[in-house]
N, C-alpha and C positions, 0 to 999 in steps of 0.2 A: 241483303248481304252481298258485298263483292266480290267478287273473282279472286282469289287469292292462289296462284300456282307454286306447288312445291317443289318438281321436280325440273328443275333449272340448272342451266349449264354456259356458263358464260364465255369458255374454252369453244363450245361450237358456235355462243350465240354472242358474242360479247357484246349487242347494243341489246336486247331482250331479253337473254337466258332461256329461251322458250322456245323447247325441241318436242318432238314428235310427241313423248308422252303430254309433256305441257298441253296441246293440245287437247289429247287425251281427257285428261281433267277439264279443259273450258269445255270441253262435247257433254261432260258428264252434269256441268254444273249447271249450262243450258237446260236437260232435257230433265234434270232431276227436279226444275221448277213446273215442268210439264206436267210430270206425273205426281207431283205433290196435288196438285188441282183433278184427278183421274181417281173416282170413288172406287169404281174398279176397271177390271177388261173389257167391261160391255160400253163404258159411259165413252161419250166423241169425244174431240179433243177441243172444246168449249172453255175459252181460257175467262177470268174475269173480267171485265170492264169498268173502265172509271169516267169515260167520256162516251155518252151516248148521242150527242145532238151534230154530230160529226160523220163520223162512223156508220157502218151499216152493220148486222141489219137492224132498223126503225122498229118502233112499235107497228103493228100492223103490216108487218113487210111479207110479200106473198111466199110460197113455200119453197121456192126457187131459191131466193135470196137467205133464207135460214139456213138451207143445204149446202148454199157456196160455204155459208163459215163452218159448218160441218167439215167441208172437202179442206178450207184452207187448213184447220187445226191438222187434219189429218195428213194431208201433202205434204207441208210446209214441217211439221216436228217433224217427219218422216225422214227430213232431206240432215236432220240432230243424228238420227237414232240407225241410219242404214249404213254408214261407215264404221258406227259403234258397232254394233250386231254381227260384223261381219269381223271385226278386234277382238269383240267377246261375245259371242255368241250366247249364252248363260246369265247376261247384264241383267239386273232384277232393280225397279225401282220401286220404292211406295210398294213393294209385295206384290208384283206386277212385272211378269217377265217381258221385258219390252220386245223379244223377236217374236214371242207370241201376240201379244198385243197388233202388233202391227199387221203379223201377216190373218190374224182373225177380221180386222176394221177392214184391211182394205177390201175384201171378200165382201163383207156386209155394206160397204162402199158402192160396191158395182152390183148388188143384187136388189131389184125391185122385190117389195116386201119387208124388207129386214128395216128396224126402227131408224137407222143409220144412214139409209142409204140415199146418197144424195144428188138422184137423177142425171138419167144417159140424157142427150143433146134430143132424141125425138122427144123424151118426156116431159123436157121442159119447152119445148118449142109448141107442143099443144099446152101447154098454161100459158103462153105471153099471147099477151092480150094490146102489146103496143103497136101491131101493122106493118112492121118491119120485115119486109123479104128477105134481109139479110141480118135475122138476130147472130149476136154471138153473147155468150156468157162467161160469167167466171170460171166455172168450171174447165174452161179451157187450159189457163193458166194452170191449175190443179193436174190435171192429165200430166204435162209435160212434167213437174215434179213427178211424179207416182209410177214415172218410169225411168225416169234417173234414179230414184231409190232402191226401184226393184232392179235394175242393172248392178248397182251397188252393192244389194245384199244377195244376190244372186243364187250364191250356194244356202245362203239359210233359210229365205224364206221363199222368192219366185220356183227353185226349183222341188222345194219341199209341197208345191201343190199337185194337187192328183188332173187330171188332162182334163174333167168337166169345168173344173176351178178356173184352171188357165182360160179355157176356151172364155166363162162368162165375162174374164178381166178384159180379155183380148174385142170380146164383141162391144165390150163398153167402150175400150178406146178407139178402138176402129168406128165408131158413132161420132166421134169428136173428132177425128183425124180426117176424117173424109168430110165432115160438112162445113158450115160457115165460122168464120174467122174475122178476128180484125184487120186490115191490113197494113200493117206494120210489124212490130217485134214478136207479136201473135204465130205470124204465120212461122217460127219455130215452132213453137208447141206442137203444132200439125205435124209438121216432120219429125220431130222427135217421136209424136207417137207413133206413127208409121213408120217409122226407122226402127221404133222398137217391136212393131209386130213383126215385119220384112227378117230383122235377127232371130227372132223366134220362129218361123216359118209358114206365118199366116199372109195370106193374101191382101194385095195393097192396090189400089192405083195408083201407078206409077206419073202417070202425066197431072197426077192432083200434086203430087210427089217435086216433079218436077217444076211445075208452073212456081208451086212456096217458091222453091232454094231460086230461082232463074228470077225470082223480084227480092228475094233478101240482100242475093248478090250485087243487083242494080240498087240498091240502095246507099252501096259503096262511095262514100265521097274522097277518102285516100286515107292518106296518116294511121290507116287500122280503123275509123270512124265510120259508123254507119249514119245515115242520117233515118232518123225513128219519126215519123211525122214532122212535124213541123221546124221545134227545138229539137238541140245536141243535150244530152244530159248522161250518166252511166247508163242508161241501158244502150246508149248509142254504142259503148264499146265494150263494157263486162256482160251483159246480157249476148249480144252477137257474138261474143269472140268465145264465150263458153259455150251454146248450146251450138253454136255452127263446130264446135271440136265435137263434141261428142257424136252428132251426125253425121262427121267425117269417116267415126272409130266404127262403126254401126253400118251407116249406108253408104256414104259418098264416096267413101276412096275403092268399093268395089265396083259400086254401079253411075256414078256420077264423078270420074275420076277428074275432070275439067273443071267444074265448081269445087269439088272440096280441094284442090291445088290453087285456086282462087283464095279458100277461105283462109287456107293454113299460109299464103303470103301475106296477106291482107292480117292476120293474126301475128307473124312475126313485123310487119311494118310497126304495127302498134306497140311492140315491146321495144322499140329503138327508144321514144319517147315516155311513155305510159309511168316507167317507175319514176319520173320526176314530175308526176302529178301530186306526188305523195311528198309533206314535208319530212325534215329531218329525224324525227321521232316516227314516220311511218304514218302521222295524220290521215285519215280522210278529208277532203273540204263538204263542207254542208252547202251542197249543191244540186238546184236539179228537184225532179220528182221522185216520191219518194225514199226521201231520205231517213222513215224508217227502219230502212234496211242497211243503214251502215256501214260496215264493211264487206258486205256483200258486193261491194266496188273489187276489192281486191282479187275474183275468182277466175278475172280474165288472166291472172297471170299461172293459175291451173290447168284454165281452157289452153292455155299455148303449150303447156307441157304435156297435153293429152295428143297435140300435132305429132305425127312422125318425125317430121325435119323441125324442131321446134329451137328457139334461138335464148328465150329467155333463161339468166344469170340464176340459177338455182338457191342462191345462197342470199341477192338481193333479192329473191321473190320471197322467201320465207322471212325476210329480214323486216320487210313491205306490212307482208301479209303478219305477223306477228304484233308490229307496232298497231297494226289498225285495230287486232282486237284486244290488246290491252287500252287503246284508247276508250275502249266503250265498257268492255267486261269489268274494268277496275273502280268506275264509278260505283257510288254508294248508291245513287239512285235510277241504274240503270235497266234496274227488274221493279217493279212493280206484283205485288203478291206472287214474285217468282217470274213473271213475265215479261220480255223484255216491254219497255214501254214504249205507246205512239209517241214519239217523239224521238230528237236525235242523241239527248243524252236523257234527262230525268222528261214526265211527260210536258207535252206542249204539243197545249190547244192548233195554233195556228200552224204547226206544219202538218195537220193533217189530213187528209182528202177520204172526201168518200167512198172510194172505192177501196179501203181499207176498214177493216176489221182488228177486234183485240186479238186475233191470232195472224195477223200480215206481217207483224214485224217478224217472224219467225225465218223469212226469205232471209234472211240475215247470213242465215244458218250455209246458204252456197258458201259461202268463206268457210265453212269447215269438210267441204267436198274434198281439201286436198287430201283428210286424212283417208282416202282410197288410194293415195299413193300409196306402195308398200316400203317399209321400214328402212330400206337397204336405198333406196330412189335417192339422189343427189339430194332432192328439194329436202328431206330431211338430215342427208350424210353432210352435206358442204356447210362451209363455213360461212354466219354470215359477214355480208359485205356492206355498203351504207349506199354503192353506185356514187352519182356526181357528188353527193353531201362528202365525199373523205376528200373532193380535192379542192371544196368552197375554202374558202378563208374567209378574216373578216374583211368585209365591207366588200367581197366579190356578190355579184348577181348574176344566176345562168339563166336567160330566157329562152325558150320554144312557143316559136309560134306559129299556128297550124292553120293554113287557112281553108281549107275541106271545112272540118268542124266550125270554125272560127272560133277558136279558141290560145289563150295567148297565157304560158304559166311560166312565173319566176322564180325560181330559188336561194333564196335572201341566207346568206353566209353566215350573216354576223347575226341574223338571229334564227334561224333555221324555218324561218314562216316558207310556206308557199303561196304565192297570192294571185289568182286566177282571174281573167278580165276575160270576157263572150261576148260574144255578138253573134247574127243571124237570129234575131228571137222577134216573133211575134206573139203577140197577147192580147185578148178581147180587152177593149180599152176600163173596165170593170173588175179584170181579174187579178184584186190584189195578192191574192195566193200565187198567183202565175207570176206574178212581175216579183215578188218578193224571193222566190223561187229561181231567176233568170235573169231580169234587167238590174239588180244590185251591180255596182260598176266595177265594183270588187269584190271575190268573194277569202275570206283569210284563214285560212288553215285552224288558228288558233282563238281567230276572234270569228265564231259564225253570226250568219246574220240573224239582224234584228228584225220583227215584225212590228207593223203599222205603229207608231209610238202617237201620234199625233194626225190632225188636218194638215197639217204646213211645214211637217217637219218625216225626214225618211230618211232611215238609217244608209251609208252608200247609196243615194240616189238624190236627183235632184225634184225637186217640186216649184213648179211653179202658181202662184197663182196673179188671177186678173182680179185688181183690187177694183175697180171700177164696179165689178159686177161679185166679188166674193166666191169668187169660181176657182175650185183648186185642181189642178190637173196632173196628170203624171206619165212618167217616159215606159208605154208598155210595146215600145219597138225598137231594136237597137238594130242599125243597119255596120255592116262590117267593111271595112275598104283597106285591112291587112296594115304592115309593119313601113315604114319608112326612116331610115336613118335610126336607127335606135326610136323610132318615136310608133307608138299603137293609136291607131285613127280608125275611129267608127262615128256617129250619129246615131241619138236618139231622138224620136218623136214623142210628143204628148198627146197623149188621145188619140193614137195614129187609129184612121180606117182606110179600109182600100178602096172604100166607094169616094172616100174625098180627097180631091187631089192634095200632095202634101203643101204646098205654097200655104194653103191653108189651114197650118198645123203650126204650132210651136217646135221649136226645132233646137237641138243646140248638138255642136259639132267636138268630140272627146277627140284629146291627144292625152294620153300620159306616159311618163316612163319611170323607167324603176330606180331607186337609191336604195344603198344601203337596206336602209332596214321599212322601206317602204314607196310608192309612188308618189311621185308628182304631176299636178293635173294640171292641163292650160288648156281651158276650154272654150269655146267661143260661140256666144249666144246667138242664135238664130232668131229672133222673136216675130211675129208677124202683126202683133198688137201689143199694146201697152195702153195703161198703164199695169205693171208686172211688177213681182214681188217674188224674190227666187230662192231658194235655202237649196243647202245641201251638207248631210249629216255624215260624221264620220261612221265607223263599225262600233256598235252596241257594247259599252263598257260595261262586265257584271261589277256591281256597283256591293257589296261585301265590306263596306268600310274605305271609302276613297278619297282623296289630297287631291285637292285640284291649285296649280299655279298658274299666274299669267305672267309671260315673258316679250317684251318688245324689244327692237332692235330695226334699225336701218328704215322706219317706217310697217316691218313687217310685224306681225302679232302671230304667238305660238301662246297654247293654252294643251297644259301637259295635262295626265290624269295617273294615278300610282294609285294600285288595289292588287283584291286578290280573287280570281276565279272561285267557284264551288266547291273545288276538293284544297282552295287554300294556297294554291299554285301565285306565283307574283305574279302581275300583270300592267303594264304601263303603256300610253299611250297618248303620244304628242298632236295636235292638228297644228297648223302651219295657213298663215292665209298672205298671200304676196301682194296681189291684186285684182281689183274688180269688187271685192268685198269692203261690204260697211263694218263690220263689225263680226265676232264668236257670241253663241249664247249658247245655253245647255237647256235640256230637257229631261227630267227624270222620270222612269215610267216603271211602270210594277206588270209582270206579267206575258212580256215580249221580247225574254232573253232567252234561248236556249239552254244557257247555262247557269243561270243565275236569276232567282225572282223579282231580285232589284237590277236595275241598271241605269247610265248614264250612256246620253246622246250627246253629243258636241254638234253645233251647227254652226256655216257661215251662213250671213243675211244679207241680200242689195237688194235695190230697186231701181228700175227704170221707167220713168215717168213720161216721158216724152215720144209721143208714138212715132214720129221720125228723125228723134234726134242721135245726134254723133257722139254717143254716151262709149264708154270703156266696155269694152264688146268681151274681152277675154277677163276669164274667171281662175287664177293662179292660184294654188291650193297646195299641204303636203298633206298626208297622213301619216305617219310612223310607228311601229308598235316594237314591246321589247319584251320577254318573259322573265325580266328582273325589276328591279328596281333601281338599278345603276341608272344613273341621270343621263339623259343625252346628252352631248356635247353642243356649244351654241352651235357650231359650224353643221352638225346633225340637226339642229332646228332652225335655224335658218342658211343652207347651202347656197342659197339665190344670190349671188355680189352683185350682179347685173341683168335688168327687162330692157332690152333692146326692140324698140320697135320698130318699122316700115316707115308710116306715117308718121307725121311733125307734129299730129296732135295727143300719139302717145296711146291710140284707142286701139290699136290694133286693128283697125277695120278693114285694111288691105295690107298687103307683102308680108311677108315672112314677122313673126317673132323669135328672136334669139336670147334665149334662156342661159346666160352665160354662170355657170356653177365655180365655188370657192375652190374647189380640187384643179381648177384648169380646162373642167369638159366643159363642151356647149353641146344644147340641142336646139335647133333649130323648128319652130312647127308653124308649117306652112299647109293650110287644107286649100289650096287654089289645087283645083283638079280633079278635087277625090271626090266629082260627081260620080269620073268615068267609072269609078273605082269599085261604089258601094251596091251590095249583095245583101241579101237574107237567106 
């Protein structure tokens, strides 16, 4: 069953209708699947499962790991049900008063003995048997929830405990807040939980305290972006920008006033850019790790308004944050027996990672932290607003491109997509979850990406293989070297490692820039052996009943596609190939669409057969997409009147190529230089 909101108001909300109570009722419909699955008060919060060979925990998984998905049911709905509880204290689901519920679990949570109780940091560090001097576990994660809740519900449930109660919650989290951590987005957790004892009056170390925030800070690369290990993904900036506000409200701005005036700038830098990550209807992009958690992207723009001096537009935050969760809530199969599902909109296998559980997708739920705002706060009194979408028109494109993160996002007027292009990314040269996840060369708003379709064929992404030897390889390193002239320049590697020098790697060097209603790519092949065989696939068409035509003109070849997404929605989409390409073929595959169980791949195909010959080096390409049916225009499918090349043979192999467009522009792309240039 879907999300269906009654109490609508299109006078405050006029692109959603969906005001405070709206809310209200999605918080309700959320937790109401929880407790459908809850025999009673006593039982954890053990959601069902449909996908076990993924997922943890395993058959035979040790008692450590059963307890994590114990802690996550618990944490995780907790983060639904503490804004509720605290709106209506009295809430009853399934016959089950949910403020008692919770402040009974978490009790039985932090006490050894109780059937529930799902191990302090010493109890499980005497069961790991891996060797490791520095474990850390899930249970981390869980803590930092469990006190954002309880800060939340504050008057109903944390202060309704008698001072033995407190004290055993307080000695559990003080076990996890003082000892080992991951180091990265982890080391919030630690301070949050410490920041929540230090508010309550329990004793901390402070230079444990310190050490977190003084490398969270340094993890700063500008734009509001943290950098999170290795890749940029949402927790580099909803993850940092929310729990570093809350430890500002708590500990920083009393005792740490130099860092949390760091974080609260660093959080409004991010709101200059941040709301035009989001397409016109408020999209999330499917991007990044996991992306279970959906619009739980949108929280940083709560985390800014929890800042004292905070800058973000109130009316384009809830405008933001509303599209995002109708995006997900509204689908018919976005609850599974009530629970949201692994996956980003109905389930799917392949976005999912094992360090998730059938209760993880519940993190979701930070997107409904705002409703701790009270009633009278801007973020629900103001009008909304659209931000840059009210001043696109057609055929305008607003780009930002950030190069801290390395990140580069466009706002397509005429069709209201937003289309994301990254760099800095490395990935174990096997990890097709990772690359699918990150090296996609685009990722689109409305069309997410496809998983593995094929050996020789990858949705946005190139594949090359060496026909010689039947060896298929692929790009799991993009290197970044920023914006020049309207034009985006990176480099990807295939089968990049760092013990081998790149010379000995496949290589190919990415320019594109944005049209209308989509980009164009002029890429130029680096290869270091042939004979090669190279494809590269557009974004994953859910395949619903599809019209496919083929259009030529001036030598160039377009091959359009007209269908309809899962809920029924139009959806069309053009490839375009200029040169360097043999031919378009398609691929249909069952199984590795997010949206859809059918779908269609479009591909261009070449080869280079000659291991030092002076073959046509650049790969010219469009892709287009529309959420009608209205036909593209030929000049929208083929813009290119003129390939100017350097060279008199026309291959692009040295100076500049000039990309002369039917409107009048040129772009120019020229990679002489962007050695100095290029970063991860």
């Amino acid at each position: 069953m879907k999300f269906e909101p009654t109490k609508l108001d299109y006078t405050l909300s006029p692109y959603t209708g969906m005001t405070r109570d709206s809310w209200i009722e999605a918080a309700k419909y959320l937790l109401k699947g929880v407790f459908d699955n809850l025999e009673s008060i006593d039982a954890p919060v053990v959601m069902p499962r449909y996908e076990t060979e993924v997922t943890y925990p395993q058959k035979g998984a040790p008692e450590w790991r059963i307890k994590a998905e114990y802690f996550e049911g618990l944490a995780r709905s907790f983060f639904i049900s503490a804004p509720l509880v605290h709106i209506e204290p009295d809430l009853t689901l399934n016959g089950i008063n949910v403020r008692d519920y919770y402040k009974k679990q978490v009790l039985c949570a932090v006490t050894p003995g109780e059937k529930n109780y799902v191990l302090n940091y010493t109890d499980m560090k005497k069961t790991d048997t891996s060797g490791n001097l520095f474990s850390a576990f899930q249970q981390t994660v869980e803590t930092a929830a469990l006190v954002i809740c309880l800060w939340l519900s504050k008057e109903e449930i944390w202060d309704t405990y008698e001072k033995e109660e407190k004290d055993r919650i307080a000695e559990f989290l003080s076990d996890f807040g003082h000892a080992n951590t991951v180091p990265q987005n982890w080391r919030l957790f630690n301070m949050l939980d410490l920041a929540f004892l230090y508010m309550n009056g329990y004793d901390i170390d402070e230079d444990i305290m310190r050490d977190h925030a003084q490398n969270i800070l340094n993890y700063y690369v500008g734009e509001g972006w943290y950098r999170d290990g290795q890749s940029f993904d949402y927790y580099s900036c909803w993850a940092f920008n929310m729990y570093t506000a809350m430890w500002n409200t708590w500990y920083g701005y009393e005792k740490e006033p130099y860092i949390a005036a760091k974080f609260e700038e660093n959080s409004n830098e991010l709101m200059k850019t941040y709301p035009d990550f989001f397409d016109r209807d408020g999209f999330t992009n499917m991007w990044g790790r996991s992306c279970i958690y959906r619009n739980a992207a949108t929280s940083a723009f709560d985390g800014n308004l929890l800042m004292k001096n905070n800058t973000m537009d109130p009316g384009l935050a809830r405008r933001i944050c509303s599209g995002s969760l109708l995006q997900f809530f509204t689908r018919d199969d976005f609850l599974w027996s009530g629970v949201p599902t692994l996956g980003f909109y109905g389930p799917f296998v392949p976005l999912v990672q094992s360090y998730s559980c059938a209760e993880s997708p519940f993190w979701l739920a930070k997107a409904l932290l705002c409703l701790h705002l009270p009633a009278d706060h801007p973020f629900w009194t103001a009008k909304e607003n659209n931000g840059s979408w009210e001043d696109l028109k057609e055929g305008d494109v607003k780009v930002t491109t950030l190069n801290g993160p390395a990140l580069c996002f466009s706002n397509h007027g005429s069709n209201g997509i937003t289309e994301l292009r990254t760099g800095k990314i490395l990935k174990a040269k096997g990890d097709v979850h990772g690359m699918n996840n990150y090296s996609k060369l685009v990722f689109n708003s409305k069309f997410p990406w496809e998983a593995t379709v094929s050996e020789n064929v990858e949705s946005q992404q190139y594949v090359v293989e060496y026909t010689d030897e039947n060896i298929f390889v692929k790009a799991n390193a993009t290197f970044w070297a920023g914006e020049k002239k309207d034009v985006l320049y990176r480099r990807q590697f295939f089968e990049f490692e760092p013990e081998c020098e790149t010379h000995w790697k496949t290589a190919i060097n990415l320019a594109d820039f944005t049209v209308p209603y989509g980009i164009i790519r002029a890429d130029k092949i680096r290869f270091y052996r042939r004979p090669a065989r190279i494809t590269l696939g557009t974004f994953g068409f859910p395949d619903n009943g599809t019209t496919m035509e083929t259009r030529e003109k001036d030598g160039f070849k377009a091959v359009i596609l007209k269908g309809k997404d899962h809920t029924g929605k139009e959806k069309q989409l053009a490839f375009t190939t200029f040169a360097g390409w043999t031919e378009i073929k398609r691929v249909d595959s069952t199984g590795t669409n997010p949206d859809s169980e059918k779908s269609i791949i479009l591909y261009a195909e070449t080869e280079r057969n000659k291991q030092y010959g002076y073959d046509p080096y650049f790969l010219i390409s469009q892709t287009i997409t529309k959420e009608s049916h209205e036909d593209f225009t030929e000049d929208e499918l083929f813009p290119i009147s003129k390939i100017e090349y350097t060279d008199p043979q026309n291959c692009g192999g040295y100076g500049p190529v000039t990309i002369h467009l039917k409107n009048g522009e040129t772009r120019e792309i020229d990679f002489y230089g962007i050695e100095a240039k290029l970063s991860l």
